[in-house]
Legacy VTK file of the C-alpha trace (Angstrom):
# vtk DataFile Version 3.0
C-alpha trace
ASCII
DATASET POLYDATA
POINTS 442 float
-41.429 -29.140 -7.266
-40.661 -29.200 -3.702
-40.844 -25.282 -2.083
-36.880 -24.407 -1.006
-36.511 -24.048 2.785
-35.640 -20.870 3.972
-32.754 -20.247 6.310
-32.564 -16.779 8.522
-28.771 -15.767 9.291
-27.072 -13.724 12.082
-23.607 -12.964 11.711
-21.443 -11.677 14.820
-18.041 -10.558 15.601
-14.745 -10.272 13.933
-13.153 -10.867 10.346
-12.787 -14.708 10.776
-15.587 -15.119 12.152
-17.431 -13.452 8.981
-15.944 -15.867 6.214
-16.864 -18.890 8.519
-20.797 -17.313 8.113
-19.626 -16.732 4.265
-18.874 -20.933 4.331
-22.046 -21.731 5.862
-24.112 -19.614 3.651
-22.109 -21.232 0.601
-22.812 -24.910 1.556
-26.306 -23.542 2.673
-26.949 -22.172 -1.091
-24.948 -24.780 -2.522
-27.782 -27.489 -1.074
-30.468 -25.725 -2.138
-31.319 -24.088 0.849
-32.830 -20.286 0.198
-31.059 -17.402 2.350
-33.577 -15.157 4.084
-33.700 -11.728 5.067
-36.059 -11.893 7.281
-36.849 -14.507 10.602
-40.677 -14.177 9.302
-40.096 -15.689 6.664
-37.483 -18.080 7.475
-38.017 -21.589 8.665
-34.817 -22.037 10.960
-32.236 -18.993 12.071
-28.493 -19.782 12.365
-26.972 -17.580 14.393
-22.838 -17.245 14.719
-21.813 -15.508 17.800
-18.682 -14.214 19.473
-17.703 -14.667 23.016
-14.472 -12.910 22.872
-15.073 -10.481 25.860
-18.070 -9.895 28.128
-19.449 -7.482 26.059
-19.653 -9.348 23.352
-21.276 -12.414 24.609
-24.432 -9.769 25.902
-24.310 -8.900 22.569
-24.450 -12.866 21.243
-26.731 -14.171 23.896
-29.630 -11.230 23.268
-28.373 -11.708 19.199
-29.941 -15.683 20.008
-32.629 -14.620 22.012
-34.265 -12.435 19.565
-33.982 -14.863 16.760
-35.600 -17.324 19.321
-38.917 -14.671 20.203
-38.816 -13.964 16.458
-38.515 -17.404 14.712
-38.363 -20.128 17.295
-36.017 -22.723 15.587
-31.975 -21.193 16.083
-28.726 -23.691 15.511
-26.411 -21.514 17.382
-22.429 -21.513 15.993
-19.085 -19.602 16.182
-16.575 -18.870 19.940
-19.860 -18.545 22.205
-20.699 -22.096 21.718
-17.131 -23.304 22.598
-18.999 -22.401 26.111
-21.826 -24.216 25.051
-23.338 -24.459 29.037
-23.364 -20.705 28.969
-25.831 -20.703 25.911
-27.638 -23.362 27.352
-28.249 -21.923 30.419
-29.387 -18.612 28.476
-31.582 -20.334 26.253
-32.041 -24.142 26.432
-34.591 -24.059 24.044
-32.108 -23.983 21.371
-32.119 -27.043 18.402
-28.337 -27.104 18.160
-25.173 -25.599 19.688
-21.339 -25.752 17.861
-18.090 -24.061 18.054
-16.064 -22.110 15.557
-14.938 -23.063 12.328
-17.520 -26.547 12.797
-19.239 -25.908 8.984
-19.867 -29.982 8.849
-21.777 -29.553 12.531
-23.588 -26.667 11.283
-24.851 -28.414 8.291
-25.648 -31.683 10.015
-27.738 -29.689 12.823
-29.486 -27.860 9.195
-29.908 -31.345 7.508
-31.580 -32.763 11.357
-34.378 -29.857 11.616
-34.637 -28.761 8.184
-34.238 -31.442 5.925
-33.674 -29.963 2.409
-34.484 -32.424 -0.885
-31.685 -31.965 -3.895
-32.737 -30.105 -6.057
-30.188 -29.287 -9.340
-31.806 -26.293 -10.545
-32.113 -24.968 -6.910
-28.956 -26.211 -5.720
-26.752 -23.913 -7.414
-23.546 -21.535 -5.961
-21.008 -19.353 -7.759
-17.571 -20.464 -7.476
-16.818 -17.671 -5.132
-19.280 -18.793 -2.633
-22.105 -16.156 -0.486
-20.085 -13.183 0.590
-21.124 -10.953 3.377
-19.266 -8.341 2.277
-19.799 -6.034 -0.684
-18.707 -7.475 -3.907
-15.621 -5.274 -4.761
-13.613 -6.604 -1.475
-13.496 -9.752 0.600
-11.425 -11.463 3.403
-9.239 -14.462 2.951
-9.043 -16.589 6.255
-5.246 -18.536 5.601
-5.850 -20.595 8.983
-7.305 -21.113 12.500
-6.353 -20.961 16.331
-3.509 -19.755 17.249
-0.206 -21.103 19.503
0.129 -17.908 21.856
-0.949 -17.980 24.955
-1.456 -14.106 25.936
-2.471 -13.604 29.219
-5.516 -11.097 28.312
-6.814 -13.830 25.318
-8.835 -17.123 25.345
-9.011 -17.541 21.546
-6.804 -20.480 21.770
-9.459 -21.920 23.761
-11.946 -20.752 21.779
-10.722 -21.770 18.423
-7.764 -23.951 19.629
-3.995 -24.340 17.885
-2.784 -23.182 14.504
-4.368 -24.928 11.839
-2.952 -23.437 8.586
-5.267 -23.971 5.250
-3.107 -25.750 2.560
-1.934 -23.409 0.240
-3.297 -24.184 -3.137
-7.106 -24.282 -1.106
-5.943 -20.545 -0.224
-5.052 -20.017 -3.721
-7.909 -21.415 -5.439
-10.338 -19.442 -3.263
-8.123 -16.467 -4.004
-8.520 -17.196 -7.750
-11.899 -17.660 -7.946
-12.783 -14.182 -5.734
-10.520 -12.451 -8.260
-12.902 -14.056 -11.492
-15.682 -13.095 -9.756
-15.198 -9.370 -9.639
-13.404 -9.080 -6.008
-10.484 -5.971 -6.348
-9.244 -6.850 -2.307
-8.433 -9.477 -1.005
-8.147 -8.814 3.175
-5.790 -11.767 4.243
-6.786 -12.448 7.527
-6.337 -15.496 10.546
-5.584 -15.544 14.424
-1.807 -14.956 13.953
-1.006 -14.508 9.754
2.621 -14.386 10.106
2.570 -17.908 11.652
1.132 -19.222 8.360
2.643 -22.724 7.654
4.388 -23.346 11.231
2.073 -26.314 11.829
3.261 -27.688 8.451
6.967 -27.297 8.731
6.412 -24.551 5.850
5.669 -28.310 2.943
5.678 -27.367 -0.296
2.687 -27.525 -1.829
1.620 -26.630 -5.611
-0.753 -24.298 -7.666
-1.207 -24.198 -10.662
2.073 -26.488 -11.790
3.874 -24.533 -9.767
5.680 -25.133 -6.296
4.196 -22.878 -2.964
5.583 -22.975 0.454
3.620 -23.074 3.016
4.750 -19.894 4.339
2.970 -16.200 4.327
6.047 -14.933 2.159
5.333 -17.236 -0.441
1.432 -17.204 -0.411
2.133 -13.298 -0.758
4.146 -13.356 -3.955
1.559 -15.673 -5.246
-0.953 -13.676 -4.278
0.248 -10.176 -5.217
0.043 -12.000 -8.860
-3.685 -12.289 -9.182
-3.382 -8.283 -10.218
-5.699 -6.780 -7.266
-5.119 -5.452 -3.990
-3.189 -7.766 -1.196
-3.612 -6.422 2.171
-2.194 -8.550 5.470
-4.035 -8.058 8.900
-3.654 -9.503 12.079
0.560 -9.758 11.578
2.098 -11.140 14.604
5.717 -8.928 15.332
8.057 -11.917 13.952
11.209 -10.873 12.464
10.508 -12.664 9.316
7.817 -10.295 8.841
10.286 -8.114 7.409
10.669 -10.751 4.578
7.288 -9.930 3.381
7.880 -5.908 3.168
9.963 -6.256 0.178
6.790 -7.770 -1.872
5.175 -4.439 -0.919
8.042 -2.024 -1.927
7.875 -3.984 -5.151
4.534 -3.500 -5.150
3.603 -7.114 -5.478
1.146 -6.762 -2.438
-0.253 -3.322 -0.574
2.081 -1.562 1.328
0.338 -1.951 4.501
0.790 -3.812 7.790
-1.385 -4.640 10.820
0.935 -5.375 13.754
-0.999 -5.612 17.301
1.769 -4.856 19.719
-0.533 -4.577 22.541
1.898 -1.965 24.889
5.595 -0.864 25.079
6.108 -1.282 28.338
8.862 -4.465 28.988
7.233 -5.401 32.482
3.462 -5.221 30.843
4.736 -7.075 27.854
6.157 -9.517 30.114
2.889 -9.639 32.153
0.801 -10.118 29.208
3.139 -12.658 27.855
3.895 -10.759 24.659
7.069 -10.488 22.243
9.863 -8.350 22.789
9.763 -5.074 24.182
9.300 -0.943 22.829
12.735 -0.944 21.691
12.696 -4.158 19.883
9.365 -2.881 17.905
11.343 0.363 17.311
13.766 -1.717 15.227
11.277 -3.507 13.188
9.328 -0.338 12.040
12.687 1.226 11.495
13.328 -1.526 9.349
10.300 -2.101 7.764
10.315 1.654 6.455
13.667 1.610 5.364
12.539 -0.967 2.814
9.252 -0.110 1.767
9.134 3.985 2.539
5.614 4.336 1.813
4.578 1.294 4.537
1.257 2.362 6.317
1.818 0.876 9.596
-1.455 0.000 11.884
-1.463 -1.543 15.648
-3.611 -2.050 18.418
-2.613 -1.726 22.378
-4.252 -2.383 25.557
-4.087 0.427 28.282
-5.443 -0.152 31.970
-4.000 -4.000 31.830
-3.541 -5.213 35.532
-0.019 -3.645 37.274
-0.058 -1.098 34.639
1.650 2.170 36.398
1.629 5.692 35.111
5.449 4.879 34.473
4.035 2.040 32.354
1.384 3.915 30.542
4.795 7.216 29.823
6.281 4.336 28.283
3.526 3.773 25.996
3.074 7.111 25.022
6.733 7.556 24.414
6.553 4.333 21.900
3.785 6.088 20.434
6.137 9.248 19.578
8.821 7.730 18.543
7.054 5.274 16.085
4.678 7.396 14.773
2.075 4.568 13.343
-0.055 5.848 10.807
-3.205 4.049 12.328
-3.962 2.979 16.007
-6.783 1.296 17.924
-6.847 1.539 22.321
-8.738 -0.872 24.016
-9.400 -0.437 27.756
-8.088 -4.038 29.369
-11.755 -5.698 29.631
-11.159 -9.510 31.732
-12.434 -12.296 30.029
-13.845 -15.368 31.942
-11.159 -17.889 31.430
-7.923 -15.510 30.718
-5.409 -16.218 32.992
-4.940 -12.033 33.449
-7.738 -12.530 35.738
-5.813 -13.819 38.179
-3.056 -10.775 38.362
-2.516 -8.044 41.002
-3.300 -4.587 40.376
-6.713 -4.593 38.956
-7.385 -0.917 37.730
-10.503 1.384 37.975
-12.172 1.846 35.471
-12.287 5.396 35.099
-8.016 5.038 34.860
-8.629 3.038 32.378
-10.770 5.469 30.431
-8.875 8.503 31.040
-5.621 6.614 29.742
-7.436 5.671 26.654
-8.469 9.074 25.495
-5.001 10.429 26.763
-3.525 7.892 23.952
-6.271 8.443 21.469
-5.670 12.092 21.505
-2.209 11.991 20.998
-2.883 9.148 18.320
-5.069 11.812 16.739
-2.275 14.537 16.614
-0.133 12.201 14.971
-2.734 10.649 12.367
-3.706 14.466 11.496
-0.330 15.529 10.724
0.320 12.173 8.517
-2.947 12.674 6.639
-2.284 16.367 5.699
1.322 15.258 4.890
-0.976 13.626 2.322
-2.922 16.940 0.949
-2.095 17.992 -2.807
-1.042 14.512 -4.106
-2.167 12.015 -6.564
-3.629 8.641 -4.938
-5.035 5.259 -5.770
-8.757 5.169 -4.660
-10.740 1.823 -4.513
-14.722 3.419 -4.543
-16.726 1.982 -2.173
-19.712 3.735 -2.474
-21.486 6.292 -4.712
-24.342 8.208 -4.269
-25.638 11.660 -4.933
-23.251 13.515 -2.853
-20.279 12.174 -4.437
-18.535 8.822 -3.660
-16.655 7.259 -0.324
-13.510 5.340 -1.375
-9.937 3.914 0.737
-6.366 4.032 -0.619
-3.972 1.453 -0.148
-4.091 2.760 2.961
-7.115 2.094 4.800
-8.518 -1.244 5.413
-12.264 -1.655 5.325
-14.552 -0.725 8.542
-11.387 -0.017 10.865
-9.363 2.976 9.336
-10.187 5.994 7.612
-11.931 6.738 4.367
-11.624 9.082 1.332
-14.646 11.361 0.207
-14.644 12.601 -3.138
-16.217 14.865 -5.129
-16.501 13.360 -8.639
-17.859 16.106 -10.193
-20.719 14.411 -12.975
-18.365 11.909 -14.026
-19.900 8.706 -13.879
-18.315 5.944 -11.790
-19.192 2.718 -9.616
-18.133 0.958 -6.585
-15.550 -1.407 -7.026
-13.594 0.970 -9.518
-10.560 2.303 -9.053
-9.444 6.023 -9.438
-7.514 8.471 -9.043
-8.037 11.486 -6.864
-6.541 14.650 -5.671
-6.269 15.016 -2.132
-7.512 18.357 -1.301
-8.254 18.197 2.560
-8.073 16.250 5.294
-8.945 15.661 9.203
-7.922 13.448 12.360
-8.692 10.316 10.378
-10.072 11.012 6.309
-8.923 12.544 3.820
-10.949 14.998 1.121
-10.275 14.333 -2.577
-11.571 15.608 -5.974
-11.518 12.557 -9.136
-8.861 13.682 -11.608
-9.190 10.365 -13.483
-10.752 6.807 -13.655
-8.374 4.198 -13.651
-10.405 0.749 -14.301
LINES 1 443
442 0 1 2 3 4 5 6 7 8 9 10 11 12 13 14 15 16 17 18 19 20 21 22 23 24 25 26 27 28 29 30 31 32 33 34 35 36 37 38 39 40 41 42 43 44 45 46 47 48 49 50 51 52 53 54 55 56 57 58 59 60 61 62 63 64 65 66 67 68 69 70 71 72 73 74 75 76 77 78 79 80 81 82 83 84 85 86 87 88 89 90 91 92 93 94 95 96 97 98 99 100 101 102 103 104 105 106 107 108 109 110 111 112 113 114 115 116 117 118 119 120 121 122 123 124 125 126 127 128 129 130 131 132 133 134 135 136 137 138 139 140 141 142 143 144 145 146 147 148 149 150 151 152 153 154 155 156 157 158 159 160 161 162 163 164 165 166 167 168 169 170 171 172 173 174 175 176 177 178 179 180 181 182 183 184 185 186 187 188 189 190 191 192 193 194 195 196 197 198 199 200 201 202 203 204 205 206 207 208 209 210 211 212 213 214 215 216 217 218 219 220 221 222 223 224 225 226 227 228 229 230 231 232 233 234 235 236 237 238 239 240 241 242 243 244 245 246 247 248 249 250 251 252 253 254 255 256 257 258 259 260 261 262 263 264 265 266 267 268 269 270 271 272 273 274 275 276 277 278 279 280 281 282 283 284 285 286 287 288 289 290 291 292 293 294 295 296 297 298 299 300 301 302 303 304 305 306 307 308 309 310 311 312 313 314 315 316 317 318 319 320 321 322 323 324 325 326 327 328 329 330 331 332 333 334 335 336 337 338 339 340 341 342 343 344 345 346 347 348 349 350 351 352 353 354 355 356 357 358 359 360 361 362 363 364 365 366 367 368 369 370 371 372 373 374 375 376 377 378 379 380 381 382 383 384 385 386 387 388 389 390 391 392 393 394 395 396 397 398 399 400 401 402 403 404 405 406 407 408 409 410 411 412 413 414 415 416 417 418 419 420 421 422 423 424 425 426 427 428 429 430 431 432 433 434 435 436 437 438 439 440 441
């Protein structure tokens, strides 16, 4: 019997970029082809990078030439490769370069410098595919690109227009995560809300049953699988408030990832964003008059070029008014290629900074008083992790790696990640919250 080739993997930057490693790995396994942990021991190294900011393409370029001193033999994939010169230049010893989402020129740079005989007892996958992430929780990519054209952003470029997955591949990937043991599913793409758009919202069917190609629709159908539903990456469209009603029913988690990037109008305007403060005002107003319990999360830039101190008031004022339950401040970092390069009014970077922790600490005062709003109730808990000290676990709502976490004393009952419970909140802080187990749900 022929010895399996080995295959080294390096995995870089956000959510979407994760489940294209997760397809990789599963046509990888699926061939035969032996996942290693190690670059000693593997015969080729696949690294996906991200070239999203400057920061992260350091990170990607160093990620490739480490794999290259350590192993020798790297296909390099993922948004750094769309600037494939920029790679080369770094390292043009590499066997292969491709852009995101490009699993077919992945495996056809694989199948060139590591040919890999079938084998049917080697060549063997579960239905769910590899997952990078633990085995209780996993993100569902819905589409790729995006149509916007922000002024700060080159993921357009990177990953090009909306490309929406048809619905019953979303819902048999869905279905067979759920089999496999998965209890949340992370819905995540460049722009969810904008699910379908390319397709004129077709029908399409699963299970028997007619699905529009629309992120209301693949919600309800969704929020039937019986596990966690949680929506990321939400682009502030009116309809949006069409899908809050599935989460005051409970059909899907009562939590919503809107990046709204600033309040200011002119910055907006500058940055080519949506709307304005006032018109995001409306929406949350909105959103928690249906669905009371909504945890609300959003992302803003501060230090973005022409930004004034009147600008940055205006944020700040947003922020008091709206009262998000979860935020994330990024200084404005330019990106080769973003058109916000070319504006007036570059900033220092130390305004940048001192903005940043001017809105994180008044984001803090806000998230405190929220989470101890929270102390002496009864709440879902989906474990995480357990060890000797008790167990880590995130209500409905916390999304994994990016918001807070619950710690819990479990006292010697016996329990495992991937269960969920119910706990006591007892205490809490800036960002967590302290719980005791009162009882183990399933």
């Amino acid at each position: 019997m022929p010895k399996p080739k080995n295959v080294g993997f390096v995995s870089l930057g956000c959510p979407k970029a994760l489940v294209d490693s997760e397809q990789i790995l599963t046509r990888l396994r699926a061939e035969g082809y032996r996942i290693s942990p190690s670059y000693e021991d593997a015969d080729l190294v696949v690294v996906n990078t991200c070239g999203f900011i400057d920061a992260a393409v350091a990170e990607s370029l160093d990620a490739i030439g480490e794999a290259l001193e350590e192993n020798g033999k790297v296909i390099v994939t993922g948004c750094l490769g769309v600037k494939k010169d920029v790679v080369l230049e770094a390292h043009p010893q590499v066997l292969a370069v491709t852009g995101p989402h490009a699993l077919e020129e992945v495996m056809q740079a694989v199948h060139q410098h590591l040919p890999q005989p079938h084998d049917p007892y080697t060549s063997l996958v579960p239905p769910q595919g590899i997952r990078l992430t633990p085995r209780h929780y996993a993100y569902l990519k819905i589409s790729e690109g995006c149509n916007h054209q922000c002024t700060f952003c080159i993921i357009p470029f990177l990953r090009g227009p909306l490309v929406s997955r048809p619905v019953h591949e979303v819902m048999q990937e869905a279905e067979n995560l759920a089999k496999a043991g998965v209890r949340e599913l992370v819905v995540v793409a460049q722009d969810t809300a904008a699910y379908g758009l390319d397709m004129h919202y077709r029908t399409g069917f699963w299970n028997g049953k007619p699905i529009r190609t629309r992120i209301t629709d693949l919600s309800r159908a969704l929020g039937e699988l019986g596990i966690w539903v949680r929506l990321m990456y939400v682009y502030p469209y009116p309809a949006v408030s069409d899908v809050v009603p599935l989460m005051a029913e409970g059909k899907i988690l009562p939590y919503l990832d809107v990046p709204l990037q600033h309040a200011s109008p002119k910055i907006l305007k500058a940055m080519k964003r949506p709307a304005g403060g006032e018109n995001a005002l409306n929406h949350i107003r909105r959103w928690r008059e249906i669905c009371p319990d909504i945890t609300l999360r959003s992302t803003f830039i501060v230090g973005f070029p022409g930004e004034t101190e009147q600008d940055f008031d205006k944020l700040l004022g947003f922020l008091e008014e709206a009262q998000l339950d979860r935020v994330g401040c990024f200084t404005y970092s330019p990106v080769e290629g973003a058109v916000a390069n070319e504006l007036a009014g570059a900033l220092p970077e130390e305004v940048k900074l001192e903005r940043q922790a001017r809105l994180m600490e008044l984001q803090e005062e806000i998230s405190a008083a929220k989470l101890a709003a929270k102390v002496g109730k009864k709440l879902t808990v989906l474990v995480d992790e357990v060890d000797e000290e008790g167990a880590i676990g995130r209500t409905s709502g916390d999304a994994p790696e990016v918001d807070g976490v619950v710690f819990l004393d479990v006292g010697d009952r016996q329990i495992q990640a991937g269960e969920w419970v119910e706990a006591e909140i007892t205490d809490s802080d800036a960002h967590d919250l302290y719980g005791a187990l009162t009882q183990i749900i399933h």
